[in-house]
Steps between C-alpha positions, in 0.01 A plus 500: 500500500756406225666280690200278617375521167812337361517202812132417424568401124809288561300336709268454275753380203649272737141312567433422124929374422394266831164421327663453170742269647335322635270485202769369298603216778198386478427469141862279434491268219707195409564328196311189441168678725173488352349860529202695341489768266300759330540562098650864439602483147466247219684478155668302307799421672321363781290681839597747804396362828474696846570229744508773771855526506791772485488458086198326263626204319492377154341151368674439205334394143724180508312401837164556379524292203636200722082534581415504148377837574565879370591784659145591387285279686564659800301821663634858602446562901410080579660303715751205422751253664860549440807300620822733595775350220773791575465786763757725289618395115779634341273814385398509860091371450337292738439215243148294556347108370126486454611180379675414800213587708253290337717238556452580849162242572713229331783586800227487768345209350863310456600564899122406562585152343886486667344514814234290456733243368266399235561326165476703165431402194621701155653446167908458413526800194867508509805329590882611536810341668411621847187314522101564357307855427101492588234783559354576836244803388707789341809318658741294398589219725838292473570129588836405579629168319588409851125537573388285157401154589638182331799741305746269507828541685839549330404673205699774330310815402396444120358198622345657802344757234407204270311348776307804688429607138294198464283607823391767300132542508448240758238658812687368794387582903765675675562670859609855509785525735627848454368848428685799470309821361813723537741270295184388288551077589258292510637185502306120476572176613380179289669271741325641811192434384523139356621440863221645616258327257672129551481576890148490429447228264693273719309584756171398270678196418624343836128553589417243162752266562508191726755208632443173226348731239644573122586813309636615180841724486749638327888430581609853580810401701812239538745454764703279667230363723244509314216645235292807538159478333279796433132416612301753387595774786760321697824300445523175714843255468546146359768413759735273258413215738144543339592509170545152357422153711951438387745695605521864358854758486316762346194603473557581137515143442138486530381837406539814372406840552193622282388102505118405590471285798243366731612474834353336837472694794704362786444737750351869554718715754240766632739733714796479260254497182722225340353269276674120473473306164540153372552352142595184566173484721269525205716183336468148554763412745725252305597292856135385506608298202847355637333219661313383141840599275780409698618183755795404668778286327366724147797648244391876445674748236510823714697788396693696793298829566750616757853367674529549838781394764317215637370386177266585202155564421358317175223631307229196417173502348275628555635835681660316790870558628658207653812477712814340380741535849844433493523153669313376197738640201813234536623225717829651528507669785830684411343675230312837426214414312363815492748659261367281192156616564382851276161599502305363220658212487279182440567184680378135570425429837281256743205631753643387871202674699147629453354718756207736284322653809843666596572534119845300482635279254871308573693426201796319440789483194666224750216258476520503096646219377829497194228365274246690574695835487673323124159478377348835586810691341458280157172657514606825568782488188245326278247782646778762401574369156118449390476919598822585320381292223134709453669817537725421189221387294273809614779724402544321177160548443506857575798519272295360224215694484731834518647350147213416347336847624 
């Protein structure tokens, strides 16, 4: 009787160690989960929490204040959220956040709006070298400086600081592109969203616009082959062939970024969503006027614009380049004219050919006569010494009233 007395209660032990196990397996915890508890003990240190695990936890003082709460405030036997900071500290407690935890809704809500791919908006509060600080909820949310839009490139870090500082209290839109309850990162991105945002206004815009209508802009943009102009939503390009009705290097010889401008639109690009602009369009062109300023067999002053192997081109009034080409520089034919010619050089020289619906003008220095070339350069040094002259008697001037001062 002993003996089946004895088999029945190992039995019996062994059931509730399985049940206890398994139990245990199935109440597992990990830091970072959001889990509810019931208040066992409250003082002034902080609360006891059953979470319904091996040990109750402890919710420190510290991370009740964080609510601007009290130990106090809370009940005996109710029920609150807790987020698992440490399974075992160095005293061995299960440590607890009821801060943490609230923050949980602002987690939810963040991932809501990361998948949604929405646009955010919220204040800048802070700013350090990495990038911007601002408030999602109970959270704080970080912007890269890689993420800022317009920080300019090449700066070092005090000037990096200098200039996020300066964003400072600024409500910007942003895109949340990571979240990361574990490692507490909730990171923004300024630049996503302006893309986002101009996407859309340029979209708005293309549907306003039309071929042979006008706009305002601002230059945003210069390159070799061209200006970029902001429209309100979308950039389109001045090609440099559209800049000026003469001939153009660089575009920053007509513009600069930050300048005004009202531009023509050439041409609207649907599929591509590239938007072509004129200047020169919107100005009179200065060839309609050859024919009324200008004949053949006329002496012009032009000054050379640009020197090319087969000639030069001469800048004339008013905004029109002529051609200068080699066969009409010298009648020696054993000489290189082209090596006394510099641009900005001003010469004297005699219209050969007029043809203003192709928007060419011939000129020639061979076709200038001794006396007429004589005459022109007296002007010039009598032109010369008149200028040298006022610039003497202005800085005596000057010089005078300093003294007298």
């Amino acid at each position: 009787m002993q003996t089946d007395t004895v088999i029945d209660v190992s039995a019996e032990e062994f059931d509730f160690a399985a049940l206890l196990e398994e139990s245990l397996a199935g109440s597992q915890i990990e830091r970072g989960d959001i889990v509810s508890g019931t208040v066992l003990s409250i003082d002034s240190q902080g609360l006891i929490v059953d979470v319904g695990w091996k040990q109750d936890g402890i919710v420190t003082r510290n991370d009740i204040e964080r609510m601007g709460m009290s130990p106090f405030d809370f009940e005996l036997e109710t029920e609150i959220d807790v987020a698992i900071v440490r399974l075992n500290d160095k005293e061995g407690n299960l440590v607890l956040s009821a801060s943490q935890a609230r923050q949980n809704e602002d987690w939810k809500q963040a991932e809501a709006i990361m998948n949604t791919e929405e646009v955010w908006r919220g204040e800048i509060t802070d700013a350090n070298k990495g990038g911007l600080i601002m408030p999602f909820g109970h959270l704080r949310g970080f912007i890269p400086a890689s993420h800022v839009v317009d920080l300019p490139r090449g700066l070092n870090e005090d000037d990096r600081l200098t200039y996020l500082q300066k964003l400072v209290g600024e409500e910007i839109g942003v895109k949340v592109i990571e979240v990361n309850r574990k490692r507490r990162r909730l990171v923004f991105s300024q630049r996503d969203a302006e893309q986002e945002n101009r996407s859309a206004r340029k979209e708005a815009l293309l549907s306003e616009l039309g071929e042979g209508s006008t706009r305002k802009g601002v230059v945003s943009g210069l390159c070799d082959f061209g200006a970029f102009v902001d429209l309100g939503g979308a950039d389109g390009l001045v090609h440099i062939s559209e800049l000026a009705w003469h001939r153009v290097r660089h575009p920053s010889e007509v513009v600069n970024i930050g300048d005004k401008v009202e531009v023509y639109i050439l041409h609207l690009d649907d599929q591509g969503k590239r938007i072509g602009l004129s200047l020169k369009r919107l100005q009179p062109n200065p060839w309609a006027l050859v024919d009324e300023m200008y004949h053949i067999g006329q002496l012009v002053e032009g000054t050379i614009s640009r020197v090319e192997p087969f000639g030069a081109f001469i800048s004339l009034n008013p905004g029109i380049e002529a051609l200068l080409h080699v066969s009409q520089m010298s009648k020696n034919p054993e000489e290189d004219p082209i090596r006394h010619l510099y641009e900005g050089q001003k010469l004297l020289m005699r219209i050969i050919s007029i043809e203003s619906d192709k928007q060419r003008l011939g000129l020639s220095l061979t076709e200038v006569t001794n006396a007429e070339l004589e005459q022109w350069e007296e002007r010039q040094q009598e032109e010369i010494a008149a200028a040298v002259a006022e610039a003497e008697a202005q800085a005596e001037a000057e010089e005078q009233a300093e003294v007298h001062a």
